[in-house]
N, C-alpha and C positions, 0 to 999 in steps of 0.2 A: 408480460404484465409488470406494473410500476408501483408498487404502495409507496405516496408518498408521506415523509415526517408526518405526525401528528400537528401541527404548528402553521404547514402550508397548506395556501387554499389552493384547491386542482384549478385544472385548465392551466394555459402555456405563456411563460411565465421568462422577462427577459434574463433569468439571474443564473448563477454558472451551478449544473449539479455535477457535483465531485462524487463515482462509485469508487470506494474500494473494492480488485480484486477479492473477497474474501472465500474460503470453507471455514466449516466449522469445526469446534475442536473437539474429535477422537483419537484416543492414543494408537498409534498404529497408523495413523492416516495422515498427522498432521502434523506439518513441519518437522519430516523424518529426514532431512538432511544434516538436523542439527543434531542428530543421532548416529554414533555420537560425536560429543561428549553428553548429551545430555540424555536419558531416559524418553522412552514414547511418553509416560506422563507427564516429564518435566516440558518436554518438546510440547505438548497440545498446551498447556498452561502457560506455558509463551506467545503461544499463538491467539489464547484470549486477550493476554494482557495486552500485545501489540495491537489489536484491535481497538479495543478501548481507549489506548493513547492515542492512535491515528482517529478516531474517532473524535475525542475532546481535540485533538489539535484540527478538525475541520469545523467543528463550533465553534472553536477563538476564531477561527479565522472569517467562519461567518459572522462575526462583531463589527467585523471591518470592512466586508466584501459582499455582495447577495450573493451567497454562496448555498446552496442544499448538499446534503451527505446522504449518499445510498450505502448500503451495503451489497454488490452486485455477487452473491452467493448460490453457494453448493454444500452438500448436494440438495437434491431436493423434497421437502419435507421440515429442511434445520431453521424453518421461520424461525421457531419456539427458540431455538437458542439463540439467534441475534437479539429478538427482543427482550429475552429472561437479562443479557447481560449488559446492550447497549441503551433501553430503552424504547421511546417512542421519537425520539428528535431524529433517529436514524430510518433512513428510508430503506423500503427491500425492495431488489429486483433480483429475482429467481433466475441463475444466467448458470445450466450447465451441458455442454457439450463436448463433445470429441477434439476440439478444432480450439484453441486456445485463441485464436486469432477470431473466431468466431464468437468468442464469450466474450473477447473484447469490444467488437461490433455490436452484438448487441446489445452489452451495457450502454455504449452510447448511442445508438438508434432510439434507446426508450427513452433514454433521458431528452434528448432532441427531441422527443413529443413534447415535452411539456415543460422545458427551458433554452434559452438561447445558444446556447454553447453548454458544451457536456464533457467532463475529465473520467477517464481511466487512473486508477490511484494503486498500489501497489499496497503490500498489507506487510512487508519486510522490514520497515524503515521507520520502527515509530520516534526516533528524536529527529526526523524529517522537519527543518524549520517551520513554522504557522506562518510565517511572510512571503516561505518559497508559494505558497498554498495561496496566500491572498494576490500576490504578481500574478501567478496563472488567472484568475479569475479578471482580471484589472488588466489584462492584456487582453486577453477575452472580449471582452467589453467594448474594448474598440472597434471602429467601421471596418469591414472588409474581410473578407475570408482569410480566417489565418488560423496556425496550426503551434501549439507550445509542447515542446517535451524538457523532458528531467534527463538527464542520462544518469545513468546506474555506473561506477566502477568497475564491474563486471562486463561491460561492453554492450548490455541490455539499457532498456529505462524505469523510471520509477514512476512516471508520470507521463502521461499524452492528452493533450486538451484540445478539442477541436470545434467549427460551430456550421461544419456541413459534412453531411454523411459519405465520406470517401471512402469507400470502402477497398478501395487498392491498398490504404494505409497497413492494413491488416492480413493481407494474401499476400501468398511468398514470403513468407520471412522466416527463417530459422531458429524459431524460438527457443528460448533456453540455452542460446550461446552467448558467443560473444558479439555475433555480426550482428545483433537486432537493431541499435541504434543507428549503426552507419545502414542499413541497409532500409530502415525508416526514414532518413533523411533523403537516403537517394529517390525513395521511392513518392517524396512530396515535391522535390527537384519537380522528376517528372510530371506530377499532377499540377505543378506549378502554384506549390502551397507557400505562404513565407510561415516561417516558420522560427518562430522566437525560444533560444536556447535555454534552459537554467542551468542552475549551480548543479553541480555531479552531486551527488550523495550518493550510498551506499546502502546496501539491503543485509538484513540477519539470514542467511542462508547455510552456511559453514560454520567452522570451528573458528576459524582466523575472523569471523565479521563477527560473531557472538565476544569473541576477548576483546573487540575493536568497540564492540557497545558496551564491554566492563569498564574499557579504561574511560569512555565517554560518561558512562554515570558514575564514576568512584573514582576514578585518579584524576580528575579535571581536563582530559585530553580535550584539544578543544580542535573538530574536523573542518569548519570552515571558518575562516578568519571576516569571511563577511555578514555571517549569519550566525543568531544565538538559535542556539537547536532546543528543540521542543522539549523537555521535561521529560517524558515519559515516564512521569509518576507510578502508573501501575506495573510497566516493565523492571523499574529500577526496586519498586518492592518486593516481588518475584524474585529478583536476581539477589537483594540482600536476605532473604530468606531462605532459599536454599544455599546462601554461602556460610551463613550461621548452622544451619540444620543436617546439611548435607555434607559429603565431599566433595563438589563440585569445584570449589578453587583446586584440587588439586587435581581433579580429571581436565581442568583446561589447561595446568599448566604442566602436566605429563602427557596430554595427548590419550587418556586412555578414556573408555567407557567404564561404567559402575558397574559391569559385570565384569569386566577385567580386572580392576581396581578392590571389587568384594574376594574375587579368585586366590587375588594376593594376599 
């Protein structure tokens, strides 16, 4: 099933729906890789804020593109917390299973009900450019069958936009390494998909990609020379809040956890 935004009228519709990947945030459950240096609390309250920014950066980018935003979430039940913190602009599609490749399909099989082309969105990357967001959709758009991905620095992607249901895209692929992206490209080779590149960008998953988003919002670090990266206004208040409050600059810059770091 498919709720779409409050704002769109149903039925099938040519404009691109963009889901994000998303769960929702319980301590213990969510984004525990960033644990640590960060705490299970600190960790799920990242994983709001990144939402939220990914989220506003798919409404800029719907200013400029027909673009709709789902939240294609887990587990199931957590309606109430996407809408308590996203709103109604944001769409829900209930997507959870065993098979991550499976979750990924069927986000876009539903959206493909009821728009022309349909993106997979990653929920790791909220200074993710709004223009990389609007190219996907504006390539999209175009005649013929055609397939866009993001590639991730990690050797995975952050993005995959498609506008016919292949589902080979999605089987066989070793997800959560490194091989996802070469092994996605080979695998549209085969189906004989063209398939339109972006910019690399990178996911908050680790220690090294959270300090890689400190220097992006606080020391001017600037990741791609082609593209101004997205704000991520609620991310970067998050993060000066527990650097004022917390010890958190010095558990990323010692490498330890807050229970390590209290021990001491």
């Amino acid at each position: 099933m498919i709720e779409q935004p409050s704002h769109v009228k149903s039925g099938v519709s040519a404009s691109c729906g963009i889901a994000v990947m998303a769960k929702s945030s319980v301590p213990g459950l969510t984004k525990t890789r960033l644990v640590p240096p960060l705490t299970y609390d600190e960790a799920a309250a990242f994983n709001t804020a990144f939402l939220k920014d990914v989220a506003a950066s798919i409404g800029a980018a719907a200013q400029h593109a027909a673009i709709t935003g789902y939240m294609a979430f887990g587990p199931p039940g957590a309606e109430h917390f996407f809408k308590d913190n996203l709103g109604a602009d944001i769409g829900l599609i209930e997507v959870w299973l065993p098979d991550f490749g499976d979750c990924l399909y069927t986000a876009i099989d539903r959206m493909l009900g009821v728009h022309g082309a349909a993106v997979v969105l990653n929920s790791d990357s909220p200074t993710l450019p709004t223009a990389i967001l609007i190219e996907t959709a504006r390539v999209l758009a175009q005649s013929g069958d055609r397939a866009v991905i993001g590639p991730s620095t990690d050797g995975g992607y952050y993005l995959l936009g498609i506008k016919e249901r292949h589902r080979g895209l999605f089987e066989g692929i070793s997800w959560s390494t490194e091989h996802v992206m070469r092994q996605t490209l080979q695998r549209a080779e085969q189906l004989g998909i063209d398939v339109h590149v972006l910019p690399p960008w990178y996911d908050v998953d680790d220690r090294d990609a959270l300090k890689l988003l400190h220097a992006e919002l606080f020391d001017g670090l600037t990741f791609s020379t082609t593209h101004d990266r997205h704000p991520a206004p609620h991310s970067a208040r998050l993060f000066g809040r527990l650097l004022d409050e917390t010890d958190l600059g010095w558990r990323l810059a010692e490498g330890v956890s807050a229970a390590q770091g209290a021990a001491e």
